[in-house]
N, C-alpha and C positions, 0 to 999 in steps of 0.2 A: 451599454453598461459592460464594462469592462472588470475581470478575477481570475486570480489566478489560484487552479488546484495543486495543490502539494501533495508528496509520497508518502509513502510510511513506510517502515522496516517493522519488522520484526524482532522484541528480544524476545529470546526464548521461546519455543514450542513445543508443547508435549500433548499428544493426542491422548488422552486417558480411556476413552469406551470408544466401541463401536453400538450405533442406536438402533431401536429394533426398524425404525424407517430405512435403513442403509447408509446413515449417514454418519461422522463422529463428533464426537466431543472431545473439547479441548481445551488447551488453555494458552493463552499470550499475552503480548505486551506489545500495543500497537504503539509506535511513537513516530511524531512526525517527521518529515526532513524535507527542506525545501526544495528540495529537483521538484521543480512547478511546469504546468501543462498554461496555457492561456487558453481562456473562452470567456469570448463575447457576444451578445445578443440585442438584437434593433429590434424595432418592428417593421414587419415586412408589408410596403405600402404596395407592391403591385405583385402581377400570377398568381397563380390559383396554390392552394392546397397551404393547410396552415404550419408548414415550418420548409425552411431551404438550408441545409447544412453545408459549409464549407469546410474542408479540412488539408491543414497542412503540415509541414514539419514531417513526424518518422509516421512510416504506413500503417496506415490501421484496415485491416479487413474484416469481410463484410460489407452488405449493403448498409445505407445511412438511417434504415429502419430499424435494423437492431443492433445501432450506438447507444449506451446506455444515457448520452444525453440527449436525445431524440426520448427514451423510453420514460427520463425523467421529467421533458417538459410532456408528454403525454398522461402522463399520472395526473400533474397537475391540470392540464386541459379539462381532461376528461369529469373534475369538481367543479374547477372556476370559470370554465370555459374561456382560455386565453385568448388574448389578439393573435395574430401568425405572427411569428418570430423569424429571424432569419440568425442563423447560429454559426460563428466562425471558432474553428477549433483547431491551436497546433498545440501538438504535441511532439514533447520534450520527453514526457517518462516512458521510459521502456515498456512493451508489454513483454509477458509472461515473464515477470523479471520477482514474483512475488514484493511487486511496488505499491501495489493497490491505484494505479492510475486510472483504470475505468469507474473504479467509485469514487475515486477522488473526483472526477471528472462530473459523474452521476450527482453527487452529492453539493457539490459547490453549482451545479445546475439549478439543482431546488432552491436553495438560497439563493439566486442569480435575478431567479424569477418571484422568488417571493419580497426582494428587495425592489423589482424594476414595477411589477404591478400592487406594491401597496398588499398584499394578502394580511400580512399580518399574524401568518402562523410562527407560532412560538417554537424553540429547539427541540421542545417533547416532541410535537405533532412532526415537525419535518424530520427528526429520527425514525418516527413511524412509516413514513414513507419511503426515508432512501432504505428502509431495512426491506421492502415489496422489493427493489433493485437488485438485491444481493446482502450479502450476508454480513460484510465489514464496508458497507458504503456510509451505514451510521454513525461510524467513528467519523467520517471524516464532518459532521455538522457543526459538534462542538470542538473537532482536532487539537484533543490535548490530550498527554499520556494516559493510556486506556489499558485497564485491566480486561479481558474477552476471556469469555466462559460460552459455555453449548460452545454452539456451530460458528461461536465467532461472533454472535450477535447478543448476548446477552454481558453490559458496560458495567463498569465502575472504575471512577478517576483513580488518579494514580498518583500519589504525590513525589516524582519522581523528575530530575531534571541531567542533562549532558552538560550542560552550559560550561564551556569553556576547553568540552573537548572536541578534538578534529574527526570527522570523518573520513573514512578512502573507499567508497565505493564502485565496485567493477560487476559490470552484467557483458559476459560471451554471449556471443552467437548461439546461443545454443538452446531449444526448447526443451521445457521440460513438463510431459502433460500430467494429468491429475493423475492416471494410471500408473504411470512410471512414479510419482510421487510414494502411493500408496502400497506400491510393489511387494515393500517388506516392511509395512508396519503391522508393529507390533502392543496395540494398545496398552498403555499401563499408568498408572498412578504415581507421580514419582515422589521420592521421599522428601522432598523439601518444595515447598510453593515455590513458582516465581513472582509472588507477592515478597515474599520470606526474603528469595534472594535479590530482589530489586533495593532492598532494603540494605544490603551489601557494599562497600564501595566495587565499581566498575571492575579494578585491579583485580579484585577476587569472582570475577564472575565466571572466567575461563577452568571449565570443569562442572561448573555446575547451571549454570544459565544456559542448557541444549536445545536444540532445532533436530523434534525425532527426526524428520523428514532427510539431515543429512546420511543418516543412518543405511536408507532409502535411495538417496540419490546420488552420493559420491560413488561409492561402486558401478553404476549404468553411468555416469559422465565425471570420470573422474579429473577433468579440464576443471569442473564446479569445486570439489577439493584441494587441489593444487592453487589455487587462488586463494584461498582459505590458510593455507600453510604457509604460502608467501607473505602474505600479510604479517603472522605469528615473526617469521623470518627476519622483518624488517619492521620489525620494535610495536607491531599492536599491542593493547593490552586486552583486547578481547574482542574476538571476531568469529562470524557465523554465517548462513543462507538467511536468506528473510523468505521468508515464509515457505513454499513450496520451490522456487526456486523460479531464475536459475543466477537472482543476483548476489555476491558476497561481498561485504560490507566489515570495517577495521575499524574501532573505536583506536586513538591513539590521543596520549596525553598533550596539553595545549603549547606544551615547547616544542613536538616533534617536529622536524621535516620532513613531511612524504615524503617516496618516495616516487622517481618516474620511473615505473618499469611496465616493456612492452609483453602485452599480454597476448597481442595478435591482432586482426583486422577484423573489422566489426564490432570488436570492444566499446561499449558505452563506458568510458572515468565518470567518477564526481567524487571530486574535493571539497570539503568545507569544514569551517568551525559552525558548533553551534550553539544557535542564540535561542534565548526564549519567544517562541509564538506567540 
């Protein structure tokens, strides 16, 4: 049985508190975008031990113990007691590109397996699980525009659509970890939701729909802004980092022509228009 998991960007971010756990609260707008990962899953008729992972396409590290789709068919095991599985997985979406490809991944797992043996859990209960995963793995169950409050884990739909504009998104070479992220943030409440401003046409989003975390991370890698500015340069109507970084991402209206410009080696492109999921 054969799925394929899809990305998500980020509109807007703004870290509002810091929690007395250490952790923050925030606020975003997960939406999806089809840069898709493939996994598929058999049952494993012969050797021992209940799961054999293959993995191909861009590197992922780490042992095969703590991929989050090993971690996901373990959740499940460990209730319904599964057959052994034997798991093939490439991957297409960038990591630390703030793409959300390991929950994507995580997440279209549970469903993978809850479609292949018959379980029969419904999208509450499997949200309940890929949220054990991590924290925005539970967007990706019912992946449609998602309003995120707390730590990113706390949903509400979004009646919100692109359809019919282009995307141009670019992820460098470049890491960007949670530290560097949080470097210079500076927790605050901002004056207008981006509920408020999703509600906005797109054109008006530049100025007010922000990603604190650029704040943060264009000054320690300023290659991540300069991509940002390019894009502006060559007719987006509204562009930003998606999540922590370190990919940037150009809504552009559906007459535009990309453009092609060389960004350097190592650069992951993706072009698309988009359609409703």
């Amino acid at each position: 049985m054969l799925t394929f998991p899809n990305a998500k960007i980020n509109l807007g971010l703004n870290i509002t508190e810091k929690r007395p756990d250490g952790y923050h609260n925030l606020e975003t707008i997960f939406y999806p975008v089809l840069i898709e990962d493939a996994l598929e899953i058999n049952i494993l008729n012969e050797g021992n031990g209940k799961f054999r992972l293959h993995q191909a396409g861009l590197e992922i590290e780490g042992e095969a113990e703590s991929n989050l789709v090993v971690k996901a068919y373990k959740l499940l095991d460990d209730r319904f007691n599964l057959p052994p599985v034997e798991i093939h997985l490439f991957k297409h979406i960038p990591s630390g590109a703030g793409l959300g490809g390991g929950s994507a991944d995580a997440a279209f797992m549970l469903k993978l397996l809850n479609n292949k043996f018959e379980l029969g859990l419904p999208d509450d209960t499997l949200e309940e699980y890929a949220a054990k995963l991590g924290a925005d793995c539970a967007f990706f169950i019912r992946n449609r525009p998602t309003y995120a409050e707390g730590i990113g884990n706390i949903f509400s739909p979004l009646p919100l659509s692109l359809k019919g504009y282009q995307i141009w998104l670019v992820k460098p070479d470049i890491f960007v970890s949670t530290r560097d992220a949080f470097a210079k943030i500076k927790p605050h409440h901002p004056e207008m939701s981006l509920k408020e401003i999703a509600r906005l046409p797109v054109e008006e989003w530049n100025g007010r729909m922000v990603n604190d975390f650029e704040e943060s991370v264009f000054p320690q890698f300023p290659a991540i802004g300069e991509i940002k500015k390019e894009m502006y340069r060559q007719g987006a109507v509204y562009a930003s980092m998606s999540g922590s970084g370190s990919s940037v991402y150009g809504l552009f209206k559906e007459d535009a022509v990309l453009p092609e410009v060389d960004f350097g080696e190592k650069v992951f492109v993706y072009k698309s228009q988009f359609t409703d999921i």
